[in-house]
C-alpha positions in Angstrom: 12.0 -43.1 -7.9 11.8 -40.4 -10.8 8.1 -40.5 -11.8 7.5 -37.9 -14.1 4.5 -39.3 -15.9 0.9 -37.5 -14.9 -0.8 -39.5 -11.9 -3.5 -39.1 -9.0 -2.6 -39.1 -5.6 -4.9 -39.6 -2.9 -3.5 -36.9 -0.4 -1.5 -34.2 -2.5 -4.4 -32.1 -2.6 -5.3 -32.1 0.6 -1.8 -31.0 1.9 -2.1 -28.0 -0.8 -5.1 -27.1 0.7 -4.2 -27.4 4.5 -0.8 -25.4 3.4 -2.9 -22.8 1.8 -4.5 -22.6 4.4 -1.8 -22.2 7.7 -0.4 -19.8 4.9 -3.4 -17.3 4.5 -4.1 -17.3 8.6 -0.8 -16.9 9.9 0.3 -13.9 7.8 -3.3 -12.0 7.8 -4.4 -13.2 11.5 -0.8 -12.8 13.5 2.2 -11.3 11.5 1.1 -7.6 12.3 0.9 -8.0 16.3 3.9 -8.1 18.5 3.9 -10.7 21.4 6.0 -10.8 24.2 6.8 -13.8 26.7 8.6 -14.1 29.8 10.8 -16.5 30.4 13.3 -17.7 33.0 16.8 -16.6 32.8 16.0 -15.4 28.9 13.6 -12.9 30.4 11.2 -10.8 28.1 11.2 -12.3 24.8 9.1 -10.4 22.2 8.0 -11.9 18.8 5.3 -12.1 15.8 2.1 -13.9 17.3 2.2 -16.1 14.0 5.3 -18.0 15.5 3.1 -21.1 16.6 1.6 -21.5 13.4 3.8 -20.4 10.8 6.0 -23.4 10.8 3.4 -25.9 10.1 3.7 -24.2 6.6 7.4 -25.5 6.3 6.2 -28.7 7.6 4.3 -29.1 4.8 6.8 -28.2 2.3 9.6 -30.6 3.7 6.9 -33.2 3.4 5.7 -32.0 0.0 9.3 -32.4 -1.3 10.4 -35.4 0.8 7.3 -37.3 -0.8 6.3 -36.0 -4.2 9.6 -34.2 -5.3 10.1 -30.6 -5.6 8.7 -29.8 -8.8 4.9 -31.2 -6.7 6.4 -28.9 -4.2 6.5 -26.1 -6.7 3.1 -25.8 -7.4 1.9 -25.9 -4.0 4.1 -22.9 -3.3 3.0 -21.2 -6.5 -0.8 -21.8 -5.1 -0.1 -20.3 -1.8 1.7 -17.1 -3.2 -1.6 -16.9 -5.3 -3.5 -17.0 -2.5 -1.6 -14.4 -0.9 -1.8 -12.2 -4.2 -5.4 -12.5 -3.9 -6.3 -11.7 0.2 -4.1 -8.7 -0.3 -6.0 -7.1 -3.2 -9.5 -8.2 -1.6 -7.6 -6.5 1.9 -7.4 -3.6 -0.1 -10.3 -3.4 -1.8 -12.3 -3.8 1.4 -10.9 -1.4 3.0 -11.1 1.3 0.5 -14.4 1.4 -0.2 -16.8 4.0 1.1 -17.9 2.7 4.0 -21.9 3.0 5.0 -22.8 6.3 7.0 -24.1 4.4 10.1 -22.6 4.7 14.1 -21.4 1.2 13.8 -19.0 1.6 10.6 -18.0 4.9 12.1 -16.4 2.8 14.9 -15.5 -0.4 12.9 -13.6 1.8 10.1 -10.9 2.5 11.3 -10.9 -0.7 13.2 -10.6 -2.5 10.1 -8.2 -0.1 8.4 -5.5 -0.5 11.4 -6.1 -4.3 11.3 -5.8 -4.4 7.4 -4.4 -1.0 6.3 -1.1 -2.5 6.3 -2.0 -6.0 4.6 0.0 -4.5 1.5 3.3 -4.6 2.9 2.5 -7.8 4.8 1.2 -9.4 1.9 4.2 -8.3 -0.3 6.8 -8.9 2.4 5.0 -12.8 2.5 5.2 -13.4 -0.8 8.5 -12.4 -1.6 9.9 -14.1 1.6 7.5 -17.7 1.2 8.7 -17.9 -2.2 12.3 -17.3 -1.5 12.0 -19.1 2.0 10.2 -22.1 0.7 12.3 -22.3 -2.5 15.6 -22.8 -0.6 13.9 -24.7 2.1 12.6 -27.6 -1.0 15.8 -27.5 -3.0 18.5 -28.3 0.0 16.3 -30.6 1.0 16.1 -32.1 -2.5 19.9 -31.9 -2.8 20.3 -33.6 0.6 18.5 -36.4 0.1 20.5 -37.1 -3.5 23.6 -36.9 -1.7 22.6 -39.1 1.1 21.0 -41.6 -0.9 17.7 -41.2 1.1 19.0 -41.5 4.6 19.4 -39.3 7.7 15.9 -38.1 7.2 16.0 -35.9 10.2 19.4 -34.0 8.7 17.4 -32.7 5.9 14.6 -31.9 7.3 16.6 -29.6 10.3 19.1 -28.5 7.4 16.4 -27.2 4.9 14.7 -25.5 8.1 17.8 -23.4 9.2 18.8 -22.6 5.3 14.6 -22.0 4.6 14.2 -20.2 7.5 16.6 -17.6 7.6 15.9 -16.3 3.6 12.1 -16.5 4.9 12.4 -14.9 8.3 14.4 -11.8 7.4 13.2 -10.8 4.1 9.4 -11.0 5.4 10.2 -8.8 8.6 12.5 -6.4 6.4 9.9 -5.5 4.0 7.0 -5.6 6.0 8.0 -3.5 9.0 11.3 -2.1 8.4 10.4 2.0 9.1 7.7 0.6 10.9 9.1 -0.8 13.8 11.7 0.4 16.1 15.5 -1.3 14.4 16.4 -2.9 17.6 12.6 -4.2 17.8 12.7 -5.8 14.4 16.1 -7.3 15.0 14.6 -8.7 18.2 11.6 -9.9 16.6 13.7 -11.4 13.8 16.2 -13.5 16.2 13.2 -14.6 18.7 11.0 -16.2 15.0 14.5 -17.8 13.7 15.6 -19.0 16.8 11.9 -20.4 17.7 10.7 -21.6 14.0 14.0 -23.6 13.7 13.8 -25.2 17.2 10.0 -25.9 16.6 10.2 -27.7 13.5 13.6 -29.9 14.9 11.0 -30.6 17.8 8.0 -31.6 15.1 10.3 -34.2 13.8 8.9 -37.6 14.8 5.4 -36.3 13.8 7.1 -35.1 10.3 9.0 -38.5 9.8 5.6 -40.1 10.8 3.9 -37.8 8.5 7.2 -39.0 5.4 6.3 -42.5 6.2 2.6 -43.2 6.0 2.3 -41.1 2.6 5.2 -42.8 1.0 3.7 -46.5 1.7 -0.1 -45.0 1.0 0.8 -43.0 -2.4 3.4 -45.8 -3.4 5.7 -43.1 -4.1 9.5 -41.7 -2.7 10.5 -39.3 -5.5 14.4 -38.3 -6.1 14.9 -35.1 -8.0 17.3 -36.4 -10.1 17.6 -34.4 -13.6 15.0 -32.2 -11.6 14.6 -29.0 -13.1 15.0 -26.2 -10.5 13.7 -23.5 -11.8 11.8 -22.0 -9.6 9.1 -20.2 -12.3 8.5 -23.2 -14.2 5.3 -25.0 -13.4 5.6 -28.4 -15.0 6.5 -30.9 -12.1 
């Protein structure tokens, strides 16, 4: 199917908002602190507290495209980087104002300013990466099912995630905390996300194909991105 022509669905805009919403809380909530985990034979693992909740994002894109096509895809992703735009300038403006002369903001401050000081570069570094990330991660996907005709559902979903989630992975921890972080930290914290975000989404599969299935059969529709413009500025699905 090739539907171009404007219609409602029921659940498109509730996915855009739930996206939205694992977007905004798992870059301002957990991208900034560093986790660590011990494991057996691994041993100390450390990584971004996000990593549990971060891939649900991607979940949601491989669906997005999987269902609606990736131009649908598009604007979701285009909403989300908006959103992003949005917390990091309200971040900022937060913290810079003058903050009351009372005990309690004399404490809370600089609480606030280690928590958010650095929403710039986390913000930036989350945009550029989602966009970049997300973009690959909807047009291999889009590609693959072309080529396979709309089979091996569970090959595109695990190929857009290792191709998605390398662009997304790196840039964001490159330009958020490069100079920040120790080198061999950020290389550490960089492996331990790909490695896990990957693995996590291949093991989300049957709820993702579950996921495919009952939107296709309840919104009638299993788009093919067929003379699909990829552009990844344009808006027009």
């Amino acid at each position: 199917m090739n539907d171009t022509a404007p219609r409602h669905f029921k659940y498109y805009d509730l996915i855009m908002a739930a996206f939205v919403c694992v977007l905004l809380c798992s870059n301002l909530i957990g991208a900034a602190k560093q986790a660590q985990l011990t494991l057996p034979i691994i041993g100390t693992v450390t990584y971004g507290a996000d990593l549990f909740f971060f891939p649900i994002s991607y979940i949601f894109g491989d669906i997005l495209t999987e269902v609606y096509g990736y131009g649908r895809d598009r604007r979701v992703v285009w909403a989300g980087f908006g959103a992003l735009l949005f917390s990091a300038f309200m971040a900022w403006a937060v913290v810079h104002q003058t903050p009351a002369d009372t005990p309690f903001m004399a404490t809370y401050q600089p609480q606030l300013e280690a928590v958010f000081g650095n929403t710039w570069r986390i913000a930036a570094g989350s945009m550029i990466a989602f966009a970049c990330g997300s973009f690959a991660n909807s047009f291999v996907l889009a590609k693959m099912k072309i080529a396979t005709q709309g089979r091996h559902l569970w090959a595109r979903i695990v190929g857009s995630t290792v191709v998605g989630q390398l662009v997304d992975t790196s840039v964001f921890f490159l330009i958020a905390f490069y100079g920040i972080w120790a080198n061999e930290q950020l290389f550490a914290v960089i492996l331990a996300q790909y490695l896990f975000k990957t693995t996590w989404e291949a093991v989300m599969y049957p709820v993702t194909a579950r996921v495919v299935n009952f939107l296709k059969r309840a919104e009638g529709v299993d788009f093919y991105d067929r003379g699909t413009d990829f552009n990844p500025f344009k808006l027009k699905v």
